[in-house]
N, C-alpha and C positions, 0 to 999 in steps of 0.2 A: 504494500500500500504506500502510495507517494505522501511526503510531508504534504502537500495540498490538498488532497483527499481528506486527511486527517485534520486539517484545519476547518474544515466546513465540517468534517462529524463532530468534532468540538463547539462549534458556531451550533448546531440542533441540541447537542445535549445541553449547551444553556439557555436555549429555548425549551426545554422543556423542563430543566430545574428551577428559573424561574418562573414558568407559566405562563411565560411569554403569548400575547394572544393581540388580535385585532385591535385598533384603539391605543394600546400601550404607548405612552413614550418610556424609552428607553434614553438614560443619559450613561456614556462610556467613557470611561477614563484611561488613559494610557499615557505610560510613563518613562515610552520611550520608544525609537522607530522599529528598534528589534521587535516589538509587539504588533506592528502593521500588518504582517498575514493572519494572525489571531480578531482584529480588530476589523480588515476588511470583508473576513470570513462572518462575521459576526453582523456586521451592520447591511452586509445583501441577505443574511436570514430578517434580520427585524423587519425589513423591506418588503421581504416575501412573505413571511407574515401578518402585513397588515400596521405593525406597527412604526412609531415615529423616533428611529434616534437621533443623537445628536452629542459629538464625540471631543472632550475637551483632553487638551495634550497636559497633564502635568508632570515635570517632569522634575528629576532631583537637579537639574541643573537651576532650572528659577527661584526652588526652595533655596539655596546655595546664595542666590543672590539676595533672597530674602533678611537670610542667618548675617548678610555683611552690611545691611543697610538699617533695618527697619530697629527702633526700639522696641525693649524690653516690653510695654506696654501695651505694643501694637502686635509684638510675634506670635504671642499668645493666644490671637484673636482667630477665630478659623476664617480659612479664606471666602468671602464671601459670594463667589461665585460656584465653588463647589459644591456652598451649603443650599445656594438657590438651586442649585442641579438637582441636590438630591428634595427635596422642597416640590421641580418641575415634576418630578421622573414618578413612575409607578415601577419599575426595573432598573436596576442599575447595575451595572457591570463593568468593574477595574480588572485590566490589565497590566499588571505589573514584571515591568522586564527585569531580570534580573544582572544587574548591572553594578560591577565594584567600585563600591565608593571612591569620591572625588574628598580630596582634603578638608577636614573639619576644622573650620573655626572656631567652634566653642561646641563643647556637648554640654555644658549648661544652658547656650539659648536653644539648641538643638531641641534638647529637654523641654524649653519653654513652648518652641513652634510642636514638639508633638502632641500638646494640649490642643491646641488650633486643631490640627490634624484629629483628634479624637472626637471632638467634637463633631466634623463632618461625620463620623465612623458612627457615631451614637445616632445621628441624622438619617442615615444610611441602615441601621436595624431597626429603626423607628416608623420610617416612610415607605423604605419599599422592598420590593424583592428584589436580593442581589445574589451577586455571587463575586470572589474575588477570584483569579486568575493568576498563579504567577511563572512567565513565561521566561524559562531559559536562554539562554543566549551565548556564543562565542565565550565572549571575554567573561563573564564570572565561570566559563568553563577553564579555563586558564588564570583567570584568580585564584582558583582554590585549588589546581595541579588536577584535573578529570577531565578526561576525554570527551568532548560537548556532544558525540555521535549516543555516548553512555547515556550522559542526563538527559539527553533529549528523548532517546528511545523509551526511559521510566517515564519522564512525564508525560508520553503520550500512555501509558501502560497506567499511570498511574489517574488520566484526564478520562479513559475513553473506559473501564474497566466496566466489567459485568454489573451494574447497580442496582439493581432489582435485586441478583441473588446475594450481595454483600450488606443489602440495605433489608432484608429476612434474617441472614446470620446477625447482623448488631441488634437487630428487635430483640433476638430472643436473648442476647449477651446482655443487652440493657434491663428486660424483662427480669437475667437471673440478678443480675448488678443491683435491682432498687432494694434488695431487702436487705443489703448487706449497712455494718453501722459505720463501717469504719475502712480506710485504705492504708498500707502504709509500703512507703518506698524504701529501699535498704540497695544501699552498695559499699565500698571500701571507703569513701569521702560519705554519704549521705546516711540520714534516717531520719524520716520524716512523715508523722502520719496525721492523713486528715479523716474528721470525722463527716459522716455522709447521712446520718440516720433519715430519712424522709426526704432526702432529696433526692431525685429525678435523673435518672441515664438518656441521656439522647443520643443516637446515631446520627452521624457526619455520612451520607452516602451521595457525594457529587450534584447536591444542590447547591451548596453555600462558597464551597471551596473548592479548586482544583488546582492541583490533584489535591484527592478527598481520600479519608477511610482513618474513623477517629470515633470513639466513642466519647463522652464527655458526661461533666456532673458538674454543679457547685458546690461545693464543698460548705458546709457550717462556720459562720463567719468567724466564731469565736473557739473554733476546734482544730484550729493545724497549729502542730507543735513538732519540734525538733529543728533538724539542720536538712540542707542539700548542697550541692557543690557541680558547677557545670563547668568540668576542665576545658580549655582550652578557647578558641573565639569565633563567635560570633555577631552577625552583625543585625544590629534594630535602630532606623532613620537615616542609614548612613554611617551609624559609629558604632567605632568596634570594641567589643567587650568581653572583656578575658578572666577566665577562671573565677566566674563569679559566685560566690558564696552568699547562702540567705539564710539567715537565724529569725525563726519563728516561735512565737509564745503568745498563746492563745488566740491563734488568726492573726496577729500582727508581725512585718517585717520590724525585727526591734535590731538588728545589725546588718549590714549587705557589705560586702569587701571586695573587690576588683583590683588587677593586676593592670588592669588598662580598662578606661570608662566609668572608674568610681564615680568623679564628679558628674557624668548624667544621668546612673544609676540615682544618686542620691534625691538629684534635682526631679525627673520621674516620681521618684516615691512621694516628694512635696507636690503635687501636682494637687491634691486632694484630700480628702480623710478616708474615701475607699481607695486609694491607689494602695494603701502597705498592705491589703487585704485580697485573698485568693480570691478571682473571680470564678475561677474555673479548675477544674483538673481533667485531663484527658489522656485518654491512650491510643498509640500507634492500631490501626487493624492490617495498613497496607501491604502487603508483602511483596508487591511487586515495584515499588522503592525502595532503594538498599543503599544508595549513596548518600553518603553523610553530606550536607555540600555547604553548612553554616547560614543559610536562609530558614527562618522561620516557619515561614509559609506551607514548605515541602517538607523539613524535616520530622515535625510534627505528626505527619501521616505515618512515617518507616515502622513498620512494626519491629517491638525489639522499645522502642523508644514510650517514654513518656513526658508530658508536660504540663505548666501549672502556667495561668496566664492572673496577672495581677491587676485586682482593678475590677471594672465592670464583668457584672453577672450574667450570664443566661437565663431570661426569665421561665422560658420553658423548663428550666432545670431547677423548680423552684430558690432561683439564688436571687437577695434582695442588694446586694452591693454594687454600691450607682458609682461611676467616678468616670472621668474624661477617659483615661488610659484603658488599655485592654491590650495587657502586653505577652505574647506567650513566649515561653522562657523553655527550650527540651532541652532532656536530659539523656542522653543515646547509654541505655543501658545496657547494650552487645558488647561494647570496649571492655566491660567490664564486671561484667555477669552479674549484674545486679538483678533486683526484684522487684515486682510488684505484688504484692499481696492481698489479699480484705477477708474478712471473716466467712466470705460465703466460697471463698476460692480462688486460686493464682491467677493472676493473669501475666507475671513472666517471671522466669525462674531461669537462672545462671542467664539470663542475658536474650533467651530462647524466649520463645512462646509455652507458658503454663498451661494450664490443663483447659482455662478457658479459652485462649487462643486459639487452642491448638485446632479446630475447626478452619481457622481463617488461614490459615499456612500451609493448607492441601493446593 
């Protein structure tokens, strides 16, 4: 099958994860021209469905000029056109290229503009049906030493996947998941466990996200205690952050420590009074991404991996924690055989798929 080909079944499956129909406007974001086969595939479906897009470029190079011009006062503020986008839209769909950061002037105002930036994000769960998209490229294929023919071929594996029968297997994963009180993650740096009694599992099956394949929960606001530790770096806005450390007691970040990125780690967490607070906890189901590649977005799904995003809640997932940010932070537990565990049964053991997994790994 041609990369072409697979750009347009890509363009249909976000037509039908968001429910894309006649009437719709669709407002599309892209964030950069490596996304234009993604974006032109997309906008002749909304076309051909009846609906109305309407495609704004933003890209981290304007952010960039933002971070070197605008005061403190004003960075904060979300951009106003974005917010009227998602305001216009009944659909909305970003395209995110994946693209190695350009040099950081301050990851404290970085920090500041990712408030602005959350805010459209809060806009964007609130307004309409979305889906975010983040699309590999060359050069982060050679930023992080991996073969771009590799990443590419998962994220189409990981965009175009069976979802109907992964989106039956997480029902009944979430189904066994809601009775359980309590999770707790263990490796050689981590231990840290959240408490879940009455909160809600929801499947990630290629509506919201792509690539997709994540089961999720909120965790009780006042019930994650212990440590975690995420070797090595990672990048969120632009800025890279290393070996970052989180000490939690009773739901709150009460210490974070970085090797590189402290100061927007810190400034992030001042964002809010729900930012020091677990929005979320989720786990990898994907097995057909395997490369670690230090993007968020995608690593998230790797089965093998877990993550905890800080900040705002999923309300589906009975979680009541409001805040501008929603930051997910993985923890790639195959390096190092770590666990996931909860009272009703594994979901990874030495680093592998545990017993509840173990369905999604055939």
């Amino acid at each position: 099958m041609s990369p072409d080909s697979r750009w347009a079944d890509l363009a249909r499956q976000l037509a039908r994860g968001t429910q894309l129909s006649a009437g719709d406007k669709a407002s599309i974001f892209m964030t950069d021209a490596g996304a234009m086969p993604a974006v032109e595939a997309f906008v002749e479906e909304c076309y051909r469905c009846g609906a109305e897009p309407a495609v704004l470029l933003t890209t981290d190079e304007f952010d960039r000029a933002a971070l070197r011009h605008l005061p403190d006062e004003v960075l904060h503020i979300a951009p106003g056109l974005e917010l009227a986008a998602m305001e216009w839209s009944d659909v909305h769909v970003s395209f995110r290229s994946m693209v190695p950061p350009g040099p950081n002037l301050s990851p404290r105002r970085s920090a500041l503009q990712r408030r602005g930036k959350g805010l459209v994000s809060q806009a964007r769960w609130e307004s309409t049906r979305w889906c975010l998209v983040r699309v590999p490229t060359p050069e982060w294929a050679d930023f992080i030493g991996e073969d771009f023919s590799q990443v590419q071929e998962e994220f189409f594996a990981g965009t175009l996947a069976d979802w109907d029968a992964l989106s039956s297997q997480q029902s009944d994963l979430c189904e066994h998941l809601n009775s359980a009180t309590w999770v707790r993650v263990t490796s050689t740096d981590t231990d840290l466990t959240f408490g879940v009694k009455g909160r809600s599992w929801v499947g990630f099956a290629g509506e919201a996200n792509l690539p997709d394949g994540e089961v999720a929960t909120a965790p009780l606001d006042d019930e994650v205690d212990g440590h975690i530790t995420f070797p090595g770096t990672f990048w969120f806005a632009g800025v890279a952050i290393s070996d970052l450390r989180l000490v939690f007691e009773r739901g709150l970040v009460v210490s974070a420590e970085a090797s590189e990125g402290a100061d927007f780690v810190t400034t992030l967490l001042e964002s809010d009074p729900g930012a020091r607070r677990v929005g979320e906890l989720g786990i990898g189901t994907n097995s057909l991404i395997r490369t670690f590649t230090g993007d968020l977005l995608i690593d998230e799904k790797i089965m093998g991996t877990m993550h905890l995003a800080l900040g705002r809640a999923y309300p589906e997932c009975g979680g009541i924690n409001e805040s501008s940010i929603h930051w997910d932070i993985v923890k790639d537990l195959r390096s190092q055989g770590g666990a996931v565990e909860s009272d009703v049964g594994t979901l990874i053991s030495g680093g592998a798929p545990g017993a509840l997994l173990a369905p999604f790994a055939d």
